[in-house]
N, C-alpha and C positions, 0 to 999 in steps of 0.2 A: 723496873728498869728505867732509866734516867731519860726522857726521851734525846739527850743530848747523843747517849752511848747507841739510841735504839737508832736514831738517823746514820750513825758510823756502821751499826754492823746493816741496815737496809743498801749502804751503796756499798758497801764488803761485799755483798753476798751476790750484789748483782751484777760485779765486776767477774766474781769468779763463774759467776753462770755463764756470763757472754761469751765463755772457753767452750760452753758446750755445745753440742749439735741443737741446733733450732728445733728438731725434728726430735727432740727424745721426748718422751712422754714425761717425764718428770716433772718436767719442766712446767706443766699446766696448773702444779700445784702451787706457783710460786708468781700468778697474776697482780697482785698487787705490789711485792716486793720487785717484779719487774718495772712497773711505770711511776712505781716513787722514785725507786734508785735512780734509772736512767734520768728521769727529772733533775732529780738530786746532782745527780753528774752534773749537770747541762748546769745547773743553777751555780753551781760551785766554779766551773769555770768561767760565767759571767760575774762573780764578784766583782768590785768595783772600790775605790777607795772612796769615791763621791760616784753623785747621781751620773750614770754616762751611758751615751748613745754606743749601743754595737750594730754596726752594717750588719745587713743580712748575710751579705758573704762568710762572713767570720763566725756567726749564728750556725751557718749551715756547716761550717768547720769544726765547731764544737758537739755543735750533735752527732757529726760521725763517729768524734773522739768518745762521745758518750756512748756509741752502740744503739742513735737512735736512729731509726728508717726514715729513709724522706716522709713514708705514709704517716710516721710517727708523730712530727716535729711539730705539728698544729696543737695536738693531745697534750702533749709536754708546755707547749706554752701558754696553752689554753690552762692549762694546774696550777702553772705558777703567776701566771694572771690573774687569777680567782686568787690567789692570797696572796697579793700586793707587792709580789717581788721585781713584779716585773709589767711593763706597759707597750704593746704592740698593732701595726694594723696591716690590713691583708691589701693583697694589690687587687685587678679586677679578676684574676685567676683563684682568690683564695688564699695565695701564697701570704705567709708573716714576712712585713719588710724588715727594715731596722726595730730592733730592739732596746726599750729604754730601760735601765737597770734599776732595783732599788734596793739592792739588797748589799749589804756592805761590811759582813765578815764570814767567814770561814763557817763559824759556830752557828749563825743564823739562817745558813744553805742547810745546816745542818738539822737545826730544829724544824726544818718548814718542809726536810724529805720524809721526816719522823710525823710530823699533820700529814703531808698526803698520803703515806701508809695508812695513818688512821681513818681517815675520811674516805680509802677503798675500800674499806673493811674487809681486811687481810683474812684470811681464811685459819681453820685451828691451827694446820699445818704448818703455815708460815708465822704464825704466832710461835709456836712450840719451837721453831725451828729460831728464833732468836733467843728465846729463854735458852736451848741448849748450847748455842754457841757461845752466849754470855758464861754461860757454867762452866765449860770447857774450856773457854780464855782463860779462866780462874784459876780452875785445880781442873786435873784430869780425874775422871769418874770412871768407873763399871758400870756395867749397862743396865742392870739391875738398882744401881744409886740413881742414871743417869734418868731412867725411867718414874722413879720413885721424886725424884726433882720436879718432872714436868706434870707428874699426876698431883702434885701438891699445889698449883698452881690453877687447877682446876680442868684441867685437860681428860681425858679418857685414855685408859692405857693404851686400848686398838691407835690412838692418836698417835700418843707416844714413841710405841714400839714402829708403827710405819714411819714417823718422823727420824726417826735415827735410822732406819732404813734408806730414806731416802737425802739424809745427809752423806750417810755412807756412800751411795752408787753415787752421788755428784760429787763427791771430796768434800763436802762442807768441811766435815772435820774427818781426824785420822782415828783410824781406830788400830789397835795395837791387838793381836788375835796368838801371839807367841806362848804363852802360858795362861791356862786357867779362861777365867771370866774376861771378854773384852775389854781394855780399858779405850774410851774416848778421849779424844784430846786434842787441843790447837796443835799443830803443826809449828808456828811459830814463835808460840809462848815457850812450848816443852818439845824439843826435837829430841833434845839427847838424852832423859830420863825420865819417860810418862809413869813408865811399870814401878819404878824406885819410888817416885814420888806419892803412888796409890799406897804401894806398900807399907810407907810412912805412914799414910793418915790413917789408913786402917787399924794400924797398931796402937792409936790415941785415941783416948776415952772421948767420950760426947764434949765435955767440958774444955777437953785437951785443944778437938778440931774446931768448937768454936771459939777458940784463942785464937788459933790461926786466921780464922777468918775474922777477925776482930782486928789481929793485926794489921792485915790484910787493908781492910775499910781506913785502918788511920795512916798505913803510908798513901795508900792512893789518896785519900783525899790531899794527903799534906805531903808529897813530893822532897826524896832530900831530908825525910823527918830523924830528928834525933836518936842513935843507936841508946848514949844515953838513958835518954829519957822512955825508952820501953824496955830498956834492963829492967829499970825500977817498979815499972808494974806488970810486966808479965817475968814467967820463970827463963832461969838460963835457958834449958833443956831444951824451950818448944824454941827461942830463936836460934840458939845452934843447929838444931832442926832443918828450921825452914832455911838457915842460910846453907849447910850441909847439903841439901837436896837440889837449893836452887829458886826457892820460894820468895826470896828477896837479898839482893845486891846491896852489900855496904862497900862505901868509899870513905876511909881515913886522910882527912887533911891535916899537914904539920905546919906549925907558926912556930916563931920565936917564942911565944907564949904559951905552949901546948897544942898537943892535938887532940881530933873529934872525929868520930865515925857518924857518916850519914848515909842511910837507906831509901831506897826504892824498888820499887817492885819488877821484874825482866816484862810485866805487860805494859810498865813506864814507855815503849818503844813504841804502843800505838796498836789498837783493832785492826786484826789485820787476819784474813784469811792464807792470804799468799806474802810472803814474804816484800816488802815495798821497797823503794830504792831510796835505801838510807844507806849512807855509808857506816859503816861501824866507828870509823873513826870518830866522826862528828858526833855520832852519838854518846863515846867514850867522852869526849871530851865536855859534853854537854853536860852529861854529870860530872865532872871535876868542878863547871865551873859554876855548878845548881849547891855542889858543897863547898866550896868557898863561900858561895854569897851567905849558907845556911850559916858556915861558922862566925862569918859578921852578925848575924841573926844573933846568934845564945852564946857566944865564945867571948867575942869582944869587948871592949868598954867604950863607954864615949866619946873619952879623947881620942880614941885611935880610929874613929870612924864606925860607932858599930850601926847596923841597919836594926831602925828602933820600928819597925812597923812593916807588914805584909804590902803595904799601899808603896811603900817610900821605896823596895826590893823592886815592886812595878817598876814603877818609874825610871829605876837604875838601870835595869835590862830594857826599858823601851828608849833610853839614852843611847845605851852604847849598841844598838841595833841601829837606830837612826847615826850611827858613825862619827855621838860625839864626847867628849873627855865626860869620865865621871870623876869626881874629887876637889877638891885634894884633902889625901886623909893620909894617916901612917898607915894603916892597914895595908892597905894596895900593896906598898912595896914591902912587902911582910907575907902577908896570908893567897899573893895569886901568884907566888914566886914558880911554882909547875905551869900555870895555864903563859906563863910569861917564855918558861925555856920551851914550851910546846909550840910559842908563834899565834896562839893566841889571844892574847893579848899585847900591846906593847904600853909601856908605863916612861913618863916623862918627871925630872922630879919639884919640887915645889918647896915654898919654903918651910923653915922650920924641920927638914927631914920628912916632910908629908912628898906625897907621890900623887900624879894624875895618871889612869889610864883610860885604851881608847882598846875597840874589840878589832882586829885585825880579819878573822872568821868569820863573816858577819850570820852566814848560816849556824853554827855554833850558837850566836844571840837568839838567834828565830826558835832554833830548837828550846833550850831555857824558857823562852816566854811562851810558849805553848805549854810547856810541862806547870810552870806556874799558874796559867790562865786555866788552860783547859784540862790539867791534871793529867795530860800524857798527850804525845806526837800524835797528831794524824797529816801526815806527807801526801797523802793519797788525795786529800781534797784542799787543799794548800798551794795553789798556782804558785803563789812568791816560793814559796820553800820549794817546791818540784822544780823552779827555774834555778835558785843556788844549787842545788844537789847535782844538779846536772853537770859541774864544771867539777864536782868530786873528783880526788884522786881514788885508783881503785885497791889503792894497800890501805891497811890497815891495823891496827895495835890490839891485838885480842886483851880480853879482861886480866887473863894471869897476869901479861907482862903487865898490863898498866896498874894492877894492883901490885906485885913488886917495886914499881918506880916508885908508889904512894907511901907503901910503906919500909920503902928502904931504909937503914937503920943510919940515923944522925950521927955518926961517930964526926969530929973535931976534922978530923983529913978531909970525910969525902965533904963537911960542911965545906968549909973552904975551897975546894978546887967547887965547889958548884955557886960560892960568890964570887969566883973568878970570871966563873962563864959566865952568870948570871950580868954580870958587869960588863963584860964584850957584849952580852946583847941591849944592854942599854947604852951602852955608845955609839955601838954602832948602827942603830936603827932609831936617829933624830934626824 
């Protein structure tokens, strides 16, 4: 496991404990996953853009926020003191004053909660007990596969079997108990089809399901990766499959020039135990606009603007996050003409028929460059992004209807009345 992913599900896991009774016994088996996480929190909410001083007042505001004890709060900074994140001194009571900050992204609160797990030396249980939630984010299992997972990994079955046990009594993960053999499973990766989707893999040969998990490994790594281009090496079958069941989300964008289908995965949304506060919408819209940039990627030419490198797409998304024009190219007024009627963008034009745009959503930007950067949302340890989110509207555009907007059908009429509007909105928002 990645320890980038292993720090995401250590504060996952210790956010959904803090729901539970202090007093349950469980709970004792989950000692070290307790004093990273909460570290972890605390670390993630003093991020900092540059080196900077936090009052102790604001120190002791984040620690609540983290579920740390006053008795706590020494331990906690005393962890990430010992690995240079942070620099502090005690009054003549003991107490930590101001807090000096060194830590300065998301990703690196993240790695340094995944060292202090290590360096408590987490017990079998709370080891196994990440190996299965990592599994279960994935694909939902039987108890008997889910078992046979963590004993491959060197564990002992007595392990195994109380560790799913004891996921179960805390909620770690859902277990589905309606027909047959158990199936495990994320709660928020697979709500609406755990039993379907087992049923499926079951039914696929050895060869078949490590396609799927093949696939699997090259949309997550490559976010938005070409529908295309894994026609070509994997069979129809297993992608009608897994897009069938739920396995991975394609979004079709249309240009003057053709269109392109691009996938990701529904764990695209971020490690998540319990559901986070993302809006749906934003999130919708964050892949419309992660397949746009992708069809400038492999669609476009040159002269129209195409994005010739993974580095130069950076760049483009940390432009128009920072709230300033990208362009001018033809593309723009061509291939982001949906993110343009959604109010997500707005595009000014330029010469030669070339177009500038500017992100209007700026949360929409943030999401995209997390999915690029970090190959999926995590909202949950993300201060900037949990302050935009908060101003969210609370409707939303489920997948059907936004995949009928995407792929409504270009007849000659509806094209025109949609450059009509399309045209109202570029006049009237300069």
């Amino acid at each position: 496991m990645k320890e980038l992913t292993k720090g995401t599900w250590i504060i996952n896991s210790i956010k959904h404990l803090m729901g539970v009774k202090i007093n349950s016994p469980e709970l004792s088996f989950f000692d070290a996953t307790e004093m990273a996480g909460k570290s972890g929190m605390l670390l993630s909410r003093l991020v900092a853009d540059e080196q900077e001083i936090i009052p102790s007042a604001k120190v002791k505001a984040f620690s609540r926020e983290s579920g740390i004890t006053r008795g706590e709060i020494l331990s906690c900074l005393n962890y990430l003191k010992k690995n240079g994140k942070i620099d502090f001194t005690v009054d003549s009571s003991g107490n930590p004053k101001d807090v000096e900050v060194y830590c300065f992204s998301t990703q690196d609160a993240l790695l340094t909660t995944s060292k202090l797990y290590n360096d408590l030396e987490p017990s079998d249980h709370e080891q196994a007990s990440l190996i299965s939630l990592d599994r279960t984010f994935r694909l939902p299992y039987s108890e008997s596969e889910l078992i046979s997972t963590i004993t491959s990994k060197g564990f002992s079955e007595n392990i195994a079997v109380t560790t799913l046990m004891l996921q179960d009594t805390l909620e770690l993960v859902k277990v589905s108990k309606e027909s047959g053999e158990p199936i495990y499973y994320n709660e928020y990766a697979f709500a609406h089809s755990p039993e379907k989707i087992a049923k499926a893999l079951r039914s696929l040969s050895n060869t078949e399901r490590n396609m799927v998990e093949e696939i699997q490994g090259l949309i997550e790594e490559n976010p938005g990766f070409p529908f295309e281009t894994l026609s070509r090496k994997f069979p129809s079958d297993i992608l009608k499959l897994m897009e069938g069941v739920g396995l991975l989300d394609g979004i079709t964008v249309y240009s003057d020039i053709g269109g392109a289908t691009f996938v990701t995965l529904p764990q695209l949304k971020g490690i998540s135990i319990d559901v986070p506060p993302l809006s749906a919408d934003a999130f919708h819209k964050a892949k419309v606009l992660l397949s746009c940039l992708r069809f400038g990627e492999v669609k476009s030419q040159p002269w129209r603007g195409r994005i010739e490198s993974h580095e130069k797409m950076i760049n483009i998304v940390k432009k128009l996050v920072r709230g300033e024009w990208v362009g001018p190219c033809t593309a723009i007024g061509h291939d982001y003409q949906l993110l343009e009627k959604d109010g997500v963008i707005t595009t000014r034009p330029a010469k030669g028929g070339m177009y500038m745009m500017r992100l209007r959503q700026r949360e929409v930007g943030i999401l995209v460059k997390q999915m690029l950067e970090l190959k999926r949302i995590l909202p949950e340890a993300d201060i900037e992004l949990q302050r935009v989110l908060q101003k969210q509207p609370v409707g939303y555009i489920i997948p059907e209807q936004r995949r009928s907007q995407i792929l409504a059908k270009q007849t000659k009429t509806l094209k025109d009345i949609r450059e009509r509007f399309l045209q109202s909105i570029r006049t009237g928002m300069r």
